[in-house]
C-alpha positions in Angstrom: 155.6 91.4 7.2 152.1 90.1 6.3 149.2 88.9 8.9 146.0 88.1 7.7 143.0 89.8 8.6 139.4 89.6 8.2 139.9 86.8 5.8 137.2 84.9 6.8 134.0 84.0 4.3 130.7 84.5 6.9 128.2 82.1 6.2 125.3 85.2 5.0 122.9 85.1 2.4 123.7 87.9 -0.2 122.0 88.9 -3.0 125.5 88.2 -5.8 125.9 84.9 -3.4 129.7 86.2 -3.4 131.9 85.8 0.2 132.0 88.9 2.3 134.8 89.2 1.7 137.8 89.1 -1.2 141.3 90.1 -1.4 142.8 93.4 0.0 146.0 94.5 0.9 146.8 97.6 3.9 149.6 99.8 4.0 151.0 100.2 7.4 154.0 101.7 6.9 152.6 105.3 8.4 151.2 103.9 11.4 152.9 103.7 14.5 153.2 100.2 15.9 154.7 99.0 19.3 156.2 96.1 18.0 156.8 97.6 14.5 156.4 95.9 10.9 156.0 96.6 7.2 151.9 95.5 6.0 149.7 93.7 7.2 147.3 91.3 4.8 143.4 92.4 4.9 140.2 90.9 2.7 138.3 93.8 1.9 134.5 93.5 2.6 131.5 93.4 0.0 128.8 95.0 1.4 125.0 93.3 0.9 122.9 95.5 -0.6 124.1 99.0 0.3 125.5 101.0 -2.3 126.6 104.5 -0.6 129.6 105.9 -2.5 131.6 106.5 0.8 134.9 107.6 -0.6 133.0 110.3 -3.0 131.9 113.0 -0.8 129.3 115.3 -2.2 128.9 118.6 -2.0 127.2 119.6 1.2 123.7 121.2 1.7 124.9 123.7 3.3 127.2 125.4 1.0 129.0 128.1 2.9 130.0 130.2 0.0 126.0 130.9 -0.6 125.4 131.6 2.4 128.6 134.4 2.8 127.4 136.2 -0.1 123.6 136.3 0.6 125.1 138.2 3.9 127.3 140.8 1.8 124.4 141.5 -0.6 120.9 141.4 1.6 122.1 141.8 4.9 118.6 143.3 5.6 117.2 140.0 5.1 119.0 138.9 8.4 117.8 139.0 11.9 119.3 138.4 15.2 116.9 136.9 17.7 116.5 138.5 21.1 120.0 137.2 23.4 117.4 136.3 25.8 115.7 133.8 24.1 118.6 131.5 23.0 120.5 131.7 26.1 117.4 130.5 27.9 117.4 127.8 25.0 120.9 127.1 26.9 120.2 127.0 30.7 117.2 124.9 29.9 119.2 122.3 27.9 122.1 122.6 30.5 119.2 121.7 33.4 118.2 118.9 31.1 114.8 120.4 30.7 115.1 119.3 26.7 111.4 119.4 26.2 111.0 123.0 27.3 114.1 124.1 25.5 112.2 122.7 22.3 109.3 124.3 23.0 111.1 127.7 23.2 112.4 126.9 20.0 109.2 127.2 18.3 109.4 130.9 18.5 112.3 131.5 16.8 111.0 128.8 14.2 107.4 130.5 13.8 109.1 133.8 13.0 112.0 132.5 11.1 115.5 133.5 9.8 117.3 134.4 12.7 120.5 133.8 13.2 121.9 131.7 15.8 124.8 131.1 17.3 126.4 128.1 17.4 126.0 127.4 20.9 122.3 127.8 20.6 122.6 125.2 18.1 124.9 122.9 20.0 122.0 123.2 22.9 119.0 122.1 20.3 121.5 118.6 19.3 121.7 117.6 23.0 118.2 118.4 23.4 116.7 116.5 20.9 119.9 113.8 21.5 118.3 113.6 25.0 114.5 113.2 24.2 115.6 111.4 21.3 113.3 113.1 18.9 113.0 112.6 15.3 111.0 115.1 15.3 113.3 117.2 16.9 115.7 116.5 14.7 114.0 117.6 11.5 112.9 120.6 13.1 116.6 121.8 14.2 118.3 120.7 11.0 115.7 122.0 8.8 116.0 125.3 10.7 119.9 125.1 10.2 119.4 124.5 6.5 117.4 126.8 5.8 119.3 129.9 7.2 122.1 128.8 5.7 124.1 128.0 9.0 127.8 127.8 8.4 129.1 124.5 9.8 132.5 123.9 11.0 133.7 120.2 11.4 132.8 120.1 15.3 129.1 121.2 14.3 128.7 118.3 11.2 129.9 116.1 14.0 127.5 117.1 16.0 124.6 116.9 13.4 125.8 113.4 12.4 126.1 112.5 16.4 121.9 114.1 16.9 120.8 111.9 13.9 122.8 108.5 15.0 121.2 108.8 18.9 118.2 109.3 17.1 118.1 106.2 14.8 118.0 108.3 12.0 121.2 105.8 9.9 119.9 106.8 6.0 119.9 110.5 6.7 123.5 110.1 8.7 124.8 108.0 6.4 123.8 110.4 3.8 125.3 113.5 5.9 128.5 111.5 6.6 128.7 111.0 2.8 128.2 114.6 2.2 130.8 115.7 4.5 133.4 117.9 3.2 135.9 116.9 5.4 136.3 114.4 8.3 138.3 113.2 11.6 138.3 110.5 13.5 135.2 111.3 15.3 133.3 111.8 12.7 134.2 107.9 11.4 133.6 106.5 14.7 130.4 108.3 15.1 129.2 106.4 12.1 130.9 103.2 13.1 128.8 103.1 16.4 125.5 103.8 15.0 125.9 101.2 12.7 127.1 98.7 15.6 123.6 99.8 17.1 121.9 99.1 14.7 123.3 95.6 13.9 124.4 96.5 10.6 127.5 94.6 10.9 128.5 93.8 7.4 128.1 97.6 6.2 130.7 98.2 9.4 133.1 96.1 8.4 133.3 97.5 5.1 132.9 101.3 6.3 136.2 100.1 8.4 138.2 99.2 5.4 137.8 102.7 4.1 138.5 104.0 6.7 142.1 102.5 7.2 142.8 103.1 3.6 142.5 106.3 4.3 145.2 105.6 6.8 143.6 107.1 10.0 144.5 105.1 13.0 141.7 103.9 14.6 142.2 104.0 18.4 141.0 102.0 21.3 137.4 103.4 20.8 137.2 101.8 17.1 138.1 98.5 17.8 135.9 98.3 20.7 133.6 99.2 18.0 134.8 96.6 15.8 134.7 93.8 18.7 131.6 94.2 19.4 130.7 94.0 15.4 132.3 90.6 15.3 130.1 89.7 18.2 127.3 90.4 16.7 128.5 88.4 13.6 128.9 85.5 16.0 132.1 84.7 14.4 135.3 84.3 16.4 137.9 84.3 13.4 137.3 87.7 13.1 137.4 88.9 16.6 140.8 87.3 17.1 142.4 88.9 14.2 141.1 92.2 15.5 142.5 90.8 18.9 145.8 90.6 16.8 145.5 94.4 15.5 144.7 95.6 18.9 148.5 94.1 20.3 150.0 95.6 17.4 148.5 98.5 17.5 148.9 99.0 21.8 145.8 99.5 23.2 144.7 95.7 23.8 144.9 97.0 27.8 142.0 99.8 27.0 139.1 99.0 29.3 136.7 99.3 26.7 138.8 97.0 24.0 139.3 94.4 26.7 135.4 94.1 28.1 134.3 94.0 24.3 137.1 91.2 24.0 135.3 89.2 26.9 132.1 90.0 25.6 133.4 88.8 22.3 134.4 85.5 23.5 131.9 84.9 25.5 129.0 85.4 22.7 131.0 83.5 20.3 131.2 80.0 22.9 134.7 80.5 23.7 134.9 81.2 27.3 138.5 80.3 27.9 139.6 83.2 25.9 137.6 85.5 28.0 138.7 84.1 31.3 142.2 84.5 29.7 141.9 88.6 28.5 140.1 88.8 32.2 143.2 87.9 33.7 146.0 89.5 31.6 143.8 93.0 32.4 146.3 95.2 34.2 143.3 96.7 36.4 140.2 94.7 36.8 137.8 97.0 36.7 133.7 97.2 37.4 132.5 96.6 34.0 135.5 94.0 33.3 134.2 91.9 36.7 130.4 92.6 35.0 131.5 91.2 31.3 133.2 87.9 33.0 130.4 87.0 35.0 127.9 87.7 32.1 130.3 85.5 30.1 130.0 82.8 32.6 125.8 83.3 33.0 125.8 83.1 28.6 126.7 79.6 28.8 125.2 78.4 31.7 127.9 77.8 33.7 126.0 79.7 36.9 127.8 78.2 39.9 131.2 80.0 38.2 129.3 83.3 37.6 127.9 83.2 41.1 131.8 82.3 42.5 132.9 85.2 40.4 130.7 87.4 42.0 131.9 86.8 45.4 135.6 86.9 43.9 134.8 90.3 43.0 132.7 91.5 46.1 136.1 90.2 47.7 138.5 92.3 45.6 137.2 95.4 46.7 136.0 96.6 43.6 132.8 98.8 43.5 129.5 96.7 42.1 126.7 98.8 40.5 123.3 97.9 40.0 123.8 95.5 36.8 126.3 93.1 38.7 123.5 92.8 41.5 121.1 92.4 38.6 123.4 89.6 37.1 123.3 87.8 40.3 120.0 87.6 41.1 119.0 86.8 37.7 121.6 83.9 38.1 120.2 82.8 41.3 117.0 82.8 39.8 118.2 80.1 37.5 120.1 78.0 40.3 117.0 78.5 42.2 119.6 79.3 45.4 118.0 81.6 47.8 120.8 81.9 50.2 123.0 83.4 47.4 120.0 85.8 46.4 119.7 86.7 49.9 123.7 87.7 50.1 123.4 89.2 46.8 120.3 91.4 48.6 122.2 92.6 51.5 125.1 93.0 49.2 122.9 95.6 47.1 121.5 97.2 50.1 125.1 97.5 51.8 126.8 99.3 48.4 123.7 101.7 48.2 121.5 100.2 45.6 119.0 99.7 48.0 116.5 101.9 46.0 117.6 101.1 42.5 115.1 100.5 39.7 116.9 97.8 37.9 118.4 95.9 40.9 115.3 95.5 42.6 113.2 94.8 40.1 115.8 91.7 39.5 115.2 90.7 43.1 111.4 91.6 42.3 111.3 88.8 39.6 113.3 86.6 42.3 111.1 86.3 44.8 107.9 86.3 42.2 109.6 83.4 40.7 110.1 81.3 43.8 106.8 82.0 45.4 107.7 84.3 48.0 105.8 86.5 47.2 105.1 88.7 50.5 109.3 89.6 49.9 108.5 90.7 46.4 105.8 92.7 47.2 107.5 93.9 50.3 110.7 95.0 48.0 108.2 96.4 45.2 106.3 98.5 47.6 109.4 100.0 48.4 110.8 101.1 45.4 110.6 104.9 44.8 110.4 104.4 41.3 108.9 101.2 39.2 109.2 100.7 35.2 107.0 98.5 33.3 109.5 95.5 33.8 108.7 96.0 37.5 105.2 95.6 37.0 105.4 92.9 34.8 107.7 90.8 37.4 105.0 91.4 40.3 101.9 90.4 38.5 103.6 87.3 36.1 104.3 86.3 39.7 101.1 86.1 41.4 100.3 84.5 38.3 102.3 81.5 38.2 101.8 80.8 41.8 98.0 80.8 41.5 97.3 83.7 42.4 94.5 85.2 39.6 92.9 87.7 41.3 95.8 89.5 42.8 97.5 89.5 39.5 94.8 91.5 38.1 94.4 93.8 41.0 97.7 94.6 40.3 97.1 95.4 36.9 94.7 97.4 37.8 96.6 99.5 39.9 99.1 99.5 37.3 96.9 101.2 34.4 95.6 103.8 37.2 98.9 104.9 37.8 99.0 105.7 34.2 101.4 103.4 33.3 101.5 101.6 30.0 101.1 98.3 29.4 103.3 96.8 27.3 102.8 92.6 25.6 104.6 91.5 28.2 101.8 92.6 30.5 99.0 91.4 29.0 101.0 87.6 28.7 101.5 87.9 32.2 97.8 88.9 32.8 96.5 86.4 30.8 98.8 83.5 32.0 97.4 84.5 35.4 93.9 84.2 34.2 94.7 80.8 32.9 96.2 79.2 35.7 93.5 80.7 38.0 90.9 79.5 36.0 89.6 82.9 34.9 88.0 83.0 32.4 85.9 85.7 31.2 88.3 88.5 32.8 91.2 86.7 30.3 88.5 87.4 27.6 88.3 90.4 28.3 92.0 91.8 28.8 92.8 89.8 25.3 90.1 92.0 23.5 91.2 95.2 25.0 94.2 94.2 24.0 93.8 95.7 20.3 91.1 97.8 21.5 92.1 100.1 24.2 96.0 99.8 24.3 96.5 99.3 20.3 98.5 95.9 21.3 98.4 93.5 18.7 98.0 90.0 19.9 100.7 87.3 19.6 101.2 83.9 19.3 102.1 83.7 22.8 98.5 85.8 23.7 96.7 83.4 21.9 98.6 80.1 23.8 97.5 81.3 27.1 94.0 81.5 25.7 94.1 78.3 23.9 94.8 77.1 27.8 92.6 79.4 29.2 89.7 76.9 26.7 91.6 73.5 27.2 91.5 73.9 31.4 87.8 74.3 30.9 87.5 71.1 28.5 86.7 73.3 25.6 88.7 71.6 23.3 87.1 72.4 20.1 86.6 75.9 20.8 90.8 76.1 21.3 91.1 74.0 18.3 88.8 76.8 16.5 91.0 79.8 17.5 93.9 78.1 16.2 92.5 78.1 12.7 91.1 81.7 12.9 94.7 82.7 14.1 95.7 85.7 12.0 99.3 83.8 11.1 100.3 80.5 11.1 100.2 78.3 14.0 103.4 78.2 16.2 104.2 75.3 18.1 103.3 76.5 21.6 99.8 77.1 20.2 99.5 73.6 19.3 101.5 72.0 22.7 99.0 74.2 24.4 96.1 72.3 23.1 97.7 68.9 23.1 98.5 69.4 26.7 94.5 70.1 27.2 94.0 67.0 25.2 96.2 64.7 27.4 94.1 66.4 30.6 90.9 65.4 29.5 92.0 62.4 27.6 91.0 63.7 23.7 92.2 61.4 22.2 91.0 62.7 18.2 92.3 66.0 18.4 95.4 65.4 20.7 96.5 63.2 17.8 95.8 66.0 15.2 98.0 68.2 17.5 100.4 65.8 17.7 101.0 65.3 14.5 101.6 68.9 13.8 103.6 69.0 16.6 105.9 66.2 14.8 106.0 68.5 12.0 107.4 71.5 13.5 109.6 70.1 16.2 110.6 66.6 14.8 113.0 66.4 17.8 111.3 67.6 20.6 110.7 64.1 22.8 107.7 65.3 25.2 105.7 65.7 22.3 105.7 62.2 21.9 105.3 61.2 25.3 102.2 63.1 25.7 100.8 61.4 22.9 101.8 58.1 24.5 99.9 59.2 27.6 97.0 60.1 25.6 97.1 56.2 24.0 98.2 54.4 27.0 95.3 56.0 29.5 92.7 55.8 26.6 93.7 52.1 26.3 95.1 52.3 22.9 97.8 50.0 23.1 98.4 49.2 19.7 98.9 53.1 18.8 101.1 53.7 22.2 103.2 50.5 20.6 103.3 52.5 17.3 104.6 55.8 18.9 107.4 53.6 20.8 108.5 52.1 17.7 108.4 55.4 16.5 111.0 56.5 18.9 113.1 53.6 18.7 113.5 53.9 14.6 114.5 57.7 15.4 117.3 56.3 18.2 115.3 58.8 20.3 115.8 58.6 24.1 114.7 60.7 26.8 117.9 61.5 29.2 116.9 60.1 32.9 115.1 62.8 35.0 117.3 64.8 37.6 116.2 66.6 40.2 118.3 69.1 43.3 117.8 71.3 45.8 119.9 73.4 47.4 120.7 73.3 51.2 122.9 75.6 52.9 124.2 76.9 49.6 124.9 73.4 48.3 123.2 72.1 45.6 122.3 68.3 45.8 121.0 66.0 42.7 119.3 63.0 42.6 118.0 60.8 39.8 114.8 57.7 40.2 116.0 55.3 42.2 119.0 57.0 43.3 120.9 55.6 45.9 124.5 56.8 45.7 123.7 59.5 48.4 125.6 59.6 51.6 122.6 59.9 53.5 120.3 57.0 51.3 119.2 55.1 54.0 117.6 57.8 55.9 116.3 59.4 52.4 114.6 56.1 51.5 113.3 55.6 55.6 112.3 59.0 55.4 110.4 58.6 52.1 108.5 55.4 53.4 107.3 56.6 56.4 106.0 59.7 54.0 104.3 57.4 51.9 103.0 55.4 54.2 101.0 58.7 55.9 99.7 60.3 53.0 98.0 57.0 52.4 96.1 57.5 55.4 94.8 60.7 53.5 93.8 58.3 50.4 97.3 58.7 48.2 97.5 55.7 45.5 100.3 55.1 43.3 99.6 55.5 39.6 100.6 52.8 37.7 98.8 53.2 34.8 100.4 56.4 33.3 103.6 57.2 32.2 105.6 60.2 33.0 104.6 62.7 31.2 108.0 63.2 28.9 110.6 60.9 30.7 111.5 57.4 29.7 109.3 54.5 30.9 110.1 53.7 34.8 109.7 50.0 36.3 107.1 50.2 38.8 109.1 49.6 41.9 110.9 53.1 40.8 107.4 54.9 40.8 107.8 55.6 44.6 111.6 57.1 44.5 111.0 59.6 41.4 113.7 62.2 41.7 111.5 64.7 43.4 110.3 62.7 45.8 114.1 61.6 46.8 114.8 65.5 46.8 111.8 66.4 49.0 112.6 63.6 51.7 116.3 64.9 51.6 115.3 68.7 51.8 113.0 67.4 55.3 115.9 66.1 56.4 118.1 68.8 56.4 116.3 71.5 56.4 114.4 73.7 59.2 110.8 73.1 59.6 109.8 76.7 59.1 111.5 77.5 55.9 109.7 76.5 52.5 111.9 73.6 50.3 112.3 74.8 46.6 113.0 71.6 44.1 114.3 72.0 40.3 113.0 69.7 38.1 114.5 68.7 34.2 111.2 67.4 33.1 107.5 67.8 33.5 106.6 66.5 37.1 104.4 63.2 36.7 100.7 62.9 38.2 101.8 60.4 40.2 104.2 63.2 42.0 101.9 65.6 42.0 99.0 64.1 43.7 101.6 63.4 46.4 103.6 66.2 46.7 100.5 67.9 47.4 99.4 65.4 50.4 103.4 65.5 51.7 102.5 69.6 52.2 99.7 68.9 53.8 101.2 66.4 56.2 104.4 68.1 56.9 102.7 71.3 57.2 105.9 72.9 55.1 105.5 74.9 51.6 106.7 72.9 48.6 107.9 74.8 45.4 108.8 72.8 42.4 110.2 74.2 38.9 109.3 71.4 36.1 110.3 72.0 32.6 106.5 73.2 32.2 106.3 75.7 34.9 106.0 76.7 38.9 104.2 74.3 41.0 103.7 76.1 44.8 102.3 72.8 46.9 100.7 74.0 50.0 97.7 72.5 52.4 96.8 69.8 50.0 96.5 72.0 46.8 99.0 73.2 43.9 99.2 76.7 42.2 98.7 75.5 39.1 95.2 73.9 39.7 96.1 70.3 38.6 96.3 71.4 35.3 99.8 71.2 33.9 
């Protein structure tokens, strides 16, 4: 009996331009199968651009024989190093105190050829495995080398393991090569490393050889294997190693089956992973994790959230990366009730103090302005990481809030932590949308300067803004050209979005047109540019651009707009009135409009949205947002703060009285536009009426 395998041509750029693979047949006739059969049909797989001889072992380094009769001859030469010494190597490396176990190492290496046991060895791999030292690393194995240590096959394995934790693949590849013999560990060692390091094609081809050799791989290989032909992206693949793992019996393996979901998931096909989630004879933690990350992949996040509470309800223990999930997920859905249960939930299972958790309910909070519960669940946190930081301070950021942003920088360079580029984006973004100027100067020179940080295009954005919201458009348009690379687009939409503020008409079009160069597709680019013309009176170019769009059969879907209310999202579109509740929406809307104009609200007919399709004017009152906002005053108590998503940029005419409705209403108004946060509070917006 034949299947085929692997026969599948991936879609790479290789240097001979040959598929990755070409005929190959596999014996099967020593393996033991549950269902059993005779062959099974493989291609075998042409590697691009590595040229290690893996079936021709060399001779190794270390050659024992030497090394047995340097003792016999000159066994003066030897020395044995005092027991005290390497079984304090031990305890300290069984305390995890790797560093110190190192440093103790140094003595022996300073006086030199002693020999140690292997156990003292053994101690030195999962010392340096643990700091991950290359350093260490070259130090222990050139200390093994040299005194001629005499390796048995659990020691090699354990040199290859040190040097594949430790990113070293050349010199492991070159040691696995070298290996005079070799078990199954020893090949899935090698596998996994170069899984880690996303050398899929040299995997695939590694795993041929290995079968030819006709070891059976095991669960823990085609996990290895899955996860290859995720990275690949290519399903094909991953179902026909689906197919081995059936034959072979260990499809029901925990690991096999949550590198099948993840498999499916990464490769769009989330019916299959829903499918292995349920044939799964025990649903485990990290089977319940892969489904719901599946789900959150594609953006179906109302299924991962109801798969959440499917397996909260099952009983099954959650650890800190489901709560993670979840509140990343919410943060998407923009549903603080089901962030709020998923905050609890973490409290209630004990994770109440855990770094990664909270820092997902850190950048929560951040993100929806509520930012006293951020800072109240930051404060708390026994231990913070970098990502922590950065989620606290990118948060008083977007919400306006400049000065606390860098306070909090502050505090987090005192406390010695390092900043990383995230940091300074989030810095500088703050700086920006506060209007500060000279401190973003600053932080984006110290950048290189103080924390060796080279600036990148995203760095350069923020201070392309940081020029445009203080109408120094041809200073922004100068630091584009001295860039030190080329020019990305959110350079240039940076400074066409300052151009459409203050009406620049000369180099918004310049902008423009680069902007039409690199994203040919992108709609809002040309709807920015029709602001520019329209407001500026150039009716004959805004014409143009229209035509433009209509050669291209280029139309902007209609904008859509929901908030959630008692965990239940609601959408509305302009001019929507298929509502239950329409009449009061509309009443409600009215009598809103009717008392901001008290406060000197007047529509704006003379723009167009932003990056939406043109609206009649009657429709200019009952944008999306505005149907939303009347809806969430409805329904909604008057002490608790009405969060809006938005699919396109909010228009001026929205903002100016979104801003006037918080005033009136006296309630906090956040709104998520496709350009950023907008927190509406006492007449005034977070982002400084620059968006």
């Amino acid at each position: 009996m034949e299947i085929p395998l692997l026969s599948y041509h991936f879609p790479f750029t290789v240097k001979d331009r040959k598929s990755m693979f070409s005929g190959y047949c596999f014996s099967f006739s020593r393996r033991k199968w549950i269902n059993p059969f005779d062959r099974i049909r493989c291609c075998s797989l042409e590697v691009q651009g590595v040229q290690q001889p893996w079936l021709k072992p060399k001779p190794s380094k270390i050659d024992v024989g030497e090394r047995k009769e340097t003792v016999l001859e000159e066994p003066q030469m030897r020395k044995h190093p005092s027991s005290g010494i390497c079984s304090q190597i031990e305890k300290l490396v069984l305390n995890k105190r790797y560093r110190e176990a190192l440093e103790l190492f140094e003595i022996l290496e300073f006086e030199g050829g002693f020999e140690l046991e292997s156990s003292t060895y053994d101690a030195l791999i999962s010392a340096c495995i643990g700091l991950k030292s290359i350093r260490g690393v070259k130090r222990v194995f050139s200390y093994m080398s040299s005194n001629g240590f005499d390796l048995d096959l659990y020691m090699r394995n354990r040199v290859l393991l040190m040097h594949v934790k430790c990113g070293m693949m050349i010199d492991a590849r070159k040691l696995f090569v070298e290996m005079p013999e070799k078990n199954l560990v020893s090949w899935n060692m090698i596998i996994g490393g170069l899984v880690d390091s996303g050398d899929y094609a040299e995997v695939f081809r590694l795993f041929l050889i290995m079968w030819e050799e006709s070891l059976d791989g095991g669960s823990r290989t085609f996990a290895m294997m899955i996860r290859a032909s995720a990275g690949l992206g290519h399903i094909f693949v991953g179902r026909q190693l689906h197919t081995c793992t059936l034959k072979m019996g260990v499809a029901d393996n925990i690991f096999v089956t949550c590198a099948l979901i993840d498999m499916y998931s990464k490769c769009g096909s989330i019916e299959d992973a829903q499918c292995v989630f349920d044939e799964m004879p025990e649903k485990t933690t990290v089977g319940w994790n892969s489904i719901i990350a599946g789900y959150a992949l594609h953006g179906y996040s109302e299924e991962a959230v109801s798969k959440f509470y499917e397996m909260r309800d099952s009983g099954v223990e959650m650890d800190h990366f489901t709560f993670s999930m979840v509140l990343r997920i919410c943060t998407r859905l923009a549903s603080l009730e089901h962030a709020k249960q998923a905050h609890a939930s973490l409290v209630r299972h004990g994770f109440g103090l855990d770094i990664v958790a909270n820092t997902a309910l850190v950048d929560f909070y951040s993100k929806w302005g509520r930012m006293e519960d951020a800072r109240h669940v930051f404060d708390k946190m026994p231990q913070k990481n970098v990502i922590s930081w950065n989620a606290l301070i990118a948060g008083y950021g977007n919400h306006g809030h400049g000065e606390e942003a860098i306070e909090m920088f502050e505090q987090m360079l005192q406390g010695k932590m390092i900043p990383d580029h995230v940091t300074f984006l989030a810095v500088l973004s703050a700086c920006s949308y506060s209007g500060l100027s000279e401190r973003g100067w600053a932080y984006f020179k110290s950048m290189s300067r103080d924390h060796k940080i080279k600036p990148r295009a995203m760095h350069y954005a923020c201070m392309i803004e940081l020029l445009g919201k203080d109408g120094l458009l041809d200073e922004a348009f100068a630091l584009i050209k001295s860039a030190p690379f080329r020019p990305t687009a959110n350079m240039w939409a940076a400074l066409l979005t300052a151009c459409r503020v203050h009406e620049n008409l000369e180099i918004g079009k310049l902008a423009a047109e680069k902007l039409y160069g690199m994203e040919p597709e992108k709609l809002s680019n040309y709807f920015v540019l029709l602001n520019i013309y329209n407001s500026s009176g150039k009716l004959k170019e805004a014409a143009a651009v229209v035509q433009t769009l209509r050669r291209k059969g280029m139309r902007m879907l209609p904008e859509c707009s929901w908030i959630e209310v008692k965990k239940q999202p609601y959408f509305f579109h302009s001019g929507d009135k298929s509502h239950a509740q329409t009449k009061g929406i509309y009443q409600k809307l009215d009598n809103l409009m009717l008392e901001i104009s008290k406060h000197g609200y007047v529509p704006e007919r003379k723009n167009l949205l932003p990056d939406v399709d043109v609206q009649e004017e009657r429709v200019i009152l009952y944008h999306s947002e505005k149907l939303a906002i009347a809806f969430g005053l409805i329904n909604t108590p008057g002490w608790t703060p009405l969060q809006i998503v938005q699919s396109h940029r909010i228009c001026g005419d929205c903002h100016s009285a979104i801003k006037l409705i918080a005033m009136v209403t006296g309630r906090e108004i956040v709104v998520r536009d496709a350009s950023r946060f907008h927190h509406f509070r006492d007449a005034s917006c977070s982002c400084g009426d620059y968006w």
